[in-house]
C-alpha positions as CSV (number, residue, x, y, z in Angstrom):
1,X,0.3,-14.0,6.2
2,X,2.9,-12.3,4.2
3,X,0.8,-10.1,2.3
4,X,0.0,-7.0,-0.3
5,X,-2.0,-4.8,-0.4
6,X,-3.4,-2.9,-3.6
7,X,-6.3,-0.4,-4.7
8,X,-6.8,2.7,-5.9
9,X,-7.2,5.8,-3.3
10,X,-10.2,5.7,-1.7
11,X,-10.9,2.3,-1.6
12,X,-10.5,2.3,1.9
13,X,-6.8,0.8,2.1
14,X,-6.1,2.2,5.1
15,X,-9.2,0.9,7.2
16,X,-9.1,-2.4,5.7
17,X,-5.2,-3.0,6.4
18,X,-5.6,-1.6,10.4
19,X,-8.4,-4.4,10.5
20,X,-6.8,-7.4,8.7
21,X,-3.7,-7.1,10.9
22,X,-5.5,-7.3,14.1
23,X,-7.5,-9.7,12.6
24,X,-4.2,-12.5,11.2
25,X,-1.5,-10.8,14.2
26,X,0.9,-9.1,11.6
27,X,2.0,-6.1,11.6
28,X,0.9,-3.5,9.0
29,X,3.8,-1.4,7.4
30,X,2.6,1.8,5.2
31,X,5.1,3.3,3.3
32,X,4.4,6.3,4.6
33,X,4.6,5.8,7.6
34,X,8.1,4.4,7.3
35,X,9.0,7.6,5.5
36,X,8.0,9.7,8.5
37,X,9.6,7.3,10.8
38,X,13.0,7.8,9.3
39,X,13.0,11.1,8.5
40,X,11.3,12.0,12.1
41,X,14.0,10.0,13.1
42,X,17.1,11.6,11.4
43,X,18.4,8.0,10.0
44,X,20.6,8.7,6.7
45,X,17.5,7.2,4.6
46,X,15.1,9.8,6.2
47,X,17.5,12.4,5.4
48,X,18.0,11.5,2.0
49,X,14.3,10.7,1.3
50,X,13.8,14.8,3.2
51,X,16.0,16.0,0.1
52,X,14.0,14.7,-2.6
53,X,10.4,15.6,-0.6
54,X,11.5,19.1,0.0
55,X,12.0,19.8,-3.6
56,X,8.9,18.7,-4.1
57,X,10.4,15.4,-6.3
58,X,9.5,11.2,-5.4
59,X,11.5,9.9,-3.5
60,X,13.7,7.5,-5.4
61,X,12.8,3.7,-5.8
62,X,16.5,2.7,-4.4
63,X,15.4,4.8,-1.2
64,X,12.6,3.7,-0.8
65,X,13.5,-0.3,-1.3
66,X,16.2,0.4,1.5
67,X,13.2,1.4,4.1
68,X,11.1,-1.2,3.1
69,X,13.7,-3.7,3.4
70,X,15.1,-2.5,6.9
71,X,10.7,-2.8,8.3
72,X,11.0,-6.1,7.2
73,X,14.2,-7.3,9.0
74,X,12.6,-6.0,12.2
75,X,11.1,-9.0,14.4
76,X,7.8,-8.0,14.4
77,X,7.5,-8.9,10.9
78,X,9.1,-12.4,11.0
79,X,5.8,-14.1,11.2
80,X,4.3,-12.1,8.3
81,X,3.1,-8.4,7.6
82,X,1.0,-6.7,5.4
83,X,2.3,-4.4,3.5
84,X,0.3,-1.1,2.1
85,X,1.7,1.7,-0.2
86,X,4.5,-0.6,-1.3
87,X,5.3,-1.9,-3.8
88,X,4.2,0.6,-6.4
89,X,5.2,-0.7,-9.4
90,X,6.9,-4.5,-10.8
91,X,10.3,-2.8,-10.6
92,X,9.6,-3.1,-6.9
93,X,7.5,-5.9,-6.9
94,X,11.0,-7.7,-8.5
95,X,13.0,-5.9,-5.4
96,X,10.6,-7.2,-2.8
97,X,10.6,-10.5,-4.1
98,X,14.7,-10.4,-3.6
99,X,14.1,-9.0,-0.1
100,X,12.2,-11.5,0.9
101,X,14.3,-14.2,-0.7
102,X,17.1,-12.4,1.4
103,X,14.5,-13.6,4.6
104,X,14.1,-16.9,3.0
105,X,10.3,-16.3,2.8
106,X,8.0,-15.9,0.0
107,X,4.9,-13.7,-0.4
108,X,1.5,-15.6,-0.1
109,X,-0.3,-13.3,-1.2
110,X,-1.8,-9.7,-3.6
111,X,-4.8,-8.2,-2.5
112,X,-6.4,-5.7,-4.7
113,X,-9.1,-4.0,-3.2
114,X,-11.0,-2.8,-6.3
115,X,-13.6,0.7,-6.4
116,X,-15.5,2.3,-9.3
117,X,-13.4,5.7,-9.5
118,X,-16.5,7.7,-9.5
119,X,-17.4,6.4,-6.5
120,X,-13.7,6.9,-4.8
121,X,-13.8,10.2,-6.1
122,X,-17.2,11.0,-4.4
123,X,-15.7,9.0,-1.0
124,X,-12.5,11.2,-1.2
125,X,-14.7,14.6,-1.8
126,X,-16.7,13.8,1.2
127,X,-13.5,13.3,3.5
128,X,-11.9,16.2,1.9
129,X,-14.9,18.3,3.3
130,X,-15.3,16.6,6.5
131,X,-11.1,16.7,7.1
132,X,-10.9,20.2,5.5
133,X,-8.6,19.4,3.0
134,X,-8.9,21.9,0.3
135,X,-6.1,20.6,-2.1
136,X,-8.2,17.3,-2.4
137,X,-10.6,19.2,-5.3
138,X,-12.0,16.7,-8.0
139,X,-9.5,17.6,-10.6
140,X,-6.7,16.7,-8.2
141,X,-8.5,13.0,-7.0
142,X,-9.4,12.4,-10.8
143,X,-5.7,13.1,-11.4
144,X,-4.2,10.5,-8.7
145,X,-6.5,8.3,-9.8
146,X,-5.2,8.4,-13.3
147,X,-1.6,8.5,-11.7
148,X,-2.7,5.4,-10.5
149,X,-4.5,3.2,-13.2
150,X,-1.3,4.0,-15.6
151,X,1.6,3.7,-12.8
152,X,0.6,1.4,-9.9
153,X,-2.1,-1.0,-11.8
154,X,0.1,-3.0,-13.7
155,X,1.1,-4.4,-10.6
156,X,-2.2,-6.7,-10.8
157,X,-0.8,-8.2,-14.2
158,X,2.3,-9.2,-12.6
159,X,0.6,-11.0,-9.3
160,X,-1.9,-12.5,-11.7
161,X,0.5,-14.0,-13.6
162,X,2.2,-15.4,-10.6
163,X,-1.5,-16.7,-9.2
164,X,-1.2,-14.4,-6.2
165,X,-3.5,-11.8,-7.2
166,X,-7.2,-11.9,-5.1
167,X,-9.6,-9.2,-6.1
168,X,-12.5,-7.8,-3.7
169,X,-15.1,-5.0,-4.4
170,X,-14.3,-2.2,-1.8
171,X,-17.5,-1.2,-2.5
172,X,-20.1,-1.5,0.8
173,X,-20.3,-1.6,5.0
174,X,-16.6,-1.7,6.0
175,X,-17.4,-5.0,8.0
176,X,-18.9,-6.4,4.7
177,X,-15.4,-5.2,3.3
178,X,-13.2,-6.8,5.8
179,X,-15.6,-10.3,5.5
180,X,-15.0,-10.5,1.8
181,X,-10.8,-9.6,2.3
182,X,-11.0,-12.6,5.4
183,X,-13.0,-15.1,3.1
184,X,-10.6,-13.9,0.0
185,X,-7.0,-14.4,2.1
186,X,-8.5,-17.4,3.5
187,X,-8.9,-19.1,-0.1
């Protein structure tokens, strides 16, 4: 499975991708945690990506494609991979499709794991108070969600057009969840 994953925050991302993986063997790769990786690690990306974090600006896309495409040359991820955080937006979308091209492999398929944003904003309150995270107030969630639907949503118009795109409600029991991502990827 050479996969995506999309949804807005709080749809439970995170849980879902740890338990696909384990569930289809391929590793997951988060953005983020490539990011830490190389700048933890010193590597000229990290260093670079550092710059632009410390002045509080995003790191660029020609940054971030570099990461991404340096996780995916690693052996682990020949057999597939499932990918979460990335890409963000069609401009990457077009740059993973080269990257992969460059592997001689194709994605198979974009999974959008879809949430009412009320109820993602009530999910992310409740970790924000169980976590203590006191910059994760309802203005800022309603805000990323927003940041969200306007930057990172298009993406499901371009993987619909290319009939890769698979909704499921992220809505319910996480096992219910993960059944409905299995039966979807399994289509």
């Amino acid at each position: 499975m050479r996969a995506v994953l999309l949804g807005p925050p709080g749809a439970g991302k995170g849980t879902q991708a740890a338990r696909l993986t384990e569930r289809f063997g391929v590793p997951a790769i988060s953005t983020g945690d490539i990011f830490r990786a190389n700048v933890k690690g010193g590597t000229p990306l990290g260093v670079k990506a550092q710059e632009y974090m410390n002045a509080g600006q995003l790191v660029p896309d020609e940054v971030t494609n570099a990461m991404v495409r340096a996780r995916l040359a690693e052996d682990d991820a020949a057999a597939g991979f499932l990918l979460d955080g990335y890409p963000r937006n069609p401009e990457q979308a077009v740059e993973l499709d080269s990257m992969l091209a460059e592997l001689g492999v194709e994605l198979d398929v974009a999974i959008e794991i879809t949430a009412d944003f009320d109820e993602v904003t009530q999910r992310l309150l409740k970790r924000a108070e169980i976590e203590g995270r006191a910059d994760d107030t309802e203005p800022v969630i309603r805000k990323r969600l927003e940041v969200y639907a306007t930057s990172t949503a298009p993406l499901t118009a371009f993987y619909a057009g290319r009939g890769l795109l698979v909704q499921v409600d992220g809505l319910g029991e996480i096992d219910e969840v993960t059944e409905r991502l299995v039966a979807a990827v399994a289509r």
